[in-house]
C-alpha positions as CSV (number, residue, x, y, z in Angstrom):
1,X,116.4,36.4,120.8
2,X,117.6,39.6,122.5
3,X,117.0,42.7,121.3
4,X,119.0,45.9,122.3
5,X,118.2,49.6,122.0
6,X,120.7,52.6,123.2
7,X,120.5,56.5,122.7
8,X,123.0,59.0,122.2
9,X,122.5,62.7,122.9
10,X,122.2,65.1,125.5
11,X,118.5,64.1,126.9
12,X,119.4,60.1,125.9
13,X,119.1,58.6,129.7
14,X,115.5,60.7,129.8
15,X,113.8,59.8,126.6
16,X,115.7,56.0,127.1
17,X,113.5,55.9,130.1
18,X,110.8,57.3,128.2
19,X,110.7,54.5,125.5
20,X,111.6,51.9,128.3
21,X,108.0,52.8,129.6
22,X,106.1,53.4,126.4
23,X,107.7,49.8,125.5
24,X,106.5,48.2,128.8
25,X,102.5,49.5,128.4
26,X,102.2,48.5,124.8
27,X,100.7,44.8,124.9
28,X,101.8,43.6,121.6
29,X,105.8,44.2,123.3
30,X,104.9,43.0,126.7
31,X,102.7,40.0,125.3
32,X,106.4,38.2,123.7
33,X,109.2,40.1,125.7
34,X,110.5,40.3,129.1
35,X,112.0,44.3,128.8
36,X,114.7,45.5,131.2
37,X,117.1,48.2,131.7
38,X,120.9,47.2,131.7
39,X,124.5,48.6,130.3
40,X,126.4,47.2,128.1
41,X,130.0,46.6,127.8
42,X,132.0,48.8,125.6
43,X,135.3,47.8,123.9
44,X,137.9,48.6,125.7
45,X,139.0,50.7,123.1
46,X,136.2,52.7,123.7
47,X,135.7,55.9,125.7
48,X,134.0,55.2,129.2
49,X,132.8,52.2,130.5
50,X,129.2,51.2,130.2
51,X,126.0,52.5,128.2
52,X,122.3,52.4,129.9
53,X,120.2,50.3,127.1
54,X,116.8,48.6,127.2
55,X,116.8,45.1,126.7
56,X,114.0,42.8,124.6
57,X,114.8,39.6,125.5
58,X,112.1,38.1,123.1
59,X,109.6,34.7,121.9
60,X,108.9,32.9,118.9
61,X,105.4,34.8,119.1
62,X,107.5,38.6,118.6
63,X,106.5,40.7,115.2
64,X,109.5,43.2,114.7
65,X,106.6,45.1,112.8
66,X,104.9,45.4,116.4
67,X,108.1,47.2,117.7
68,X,108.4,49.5,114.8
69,X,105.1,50.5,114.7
70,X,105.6,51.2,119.1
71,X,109.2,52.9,118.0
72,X,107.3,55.3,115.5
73,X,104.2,56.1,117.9
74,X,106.8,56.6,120.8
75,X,108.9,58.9,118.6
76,X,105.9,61.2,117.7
77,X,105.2,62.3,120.6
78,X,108.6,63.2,121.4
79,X,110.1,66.6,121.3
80,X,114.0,65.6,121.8
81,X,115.2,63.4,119.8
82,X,118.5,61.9,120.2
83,X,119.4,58.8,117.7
84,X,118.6,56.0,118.8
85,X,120.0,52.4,118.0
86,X,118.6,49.1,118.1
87,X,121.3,46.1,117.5
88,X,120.4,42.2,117.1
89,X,122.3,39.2,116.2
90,X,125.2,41.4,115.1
91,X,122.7,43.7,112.7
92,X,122.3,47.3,113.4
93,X,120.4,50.2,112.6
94,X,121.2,53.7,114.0
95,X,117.3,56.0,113.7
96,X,116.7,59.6,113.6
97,X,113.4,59.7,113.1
98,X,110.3,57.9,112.8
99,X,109.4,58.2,109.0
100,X,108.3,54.8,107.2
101,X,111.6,54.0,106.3
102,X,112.5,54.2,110.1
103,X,109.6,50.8,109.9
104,X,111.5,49.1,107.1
105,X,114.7,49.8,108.6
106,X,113.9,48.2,111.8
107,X,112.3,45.4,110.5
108,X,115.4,44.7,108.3
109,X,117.5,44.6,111.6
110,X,115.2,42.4,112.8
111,X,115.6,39.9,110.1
């Protein structure tokens, strides 16, 4: 299962690198995913050529709860806050915040 999370907003490559490390020290992520940094492809309808996600490419052992709950803890301690969407198997969910509706929502994507 691959997972994919992108930011938009003025400080989106920083706090993208930001969450790319929080992801990669929390052992309950780590434990069931291999996390990268890529682009992906745009339509070609699409302005510019390529956005800078991370990339959960995940087991049968991964809890989407585990990466809300990391999502929300990461989002805390954050002073920008650019939105931030995470896309699987053609479900997505575009995040503002990290209230606990930010959990459900995430979970539902997950689903």
């Amino acid at each position: 299962m691959l997972i994919n999370i992108r930011m938009d907003g003025s400080d989106a490559d920083r706090e993208l690198a930001s969450l790319y490390a929080w992801l990669r020290e929390e052992p309950d992520i780590r434990g069931h995913a291999r996390i990268s940094c890529g682009t992906a492809e745009v339509d070609s309808s699409e302005m510019g050529a390529a956005f800078d996600i991370i990339q959960l490419m995940v087991d049968s052992g991964f809890q989407a709860l585990n990466l809300a709950l990391s999502y929300t803890t990461w989002r805390a301690t954050r002073s920008s806050r650019p939105q931030v969407t995470i896309e699987y198997n053609g479900n997505s969910v575009s995040l503002k915040d990290s209230d606990p509706d930010t959990v459900a929502a995430i979970i539902r994507a997950l689903r």
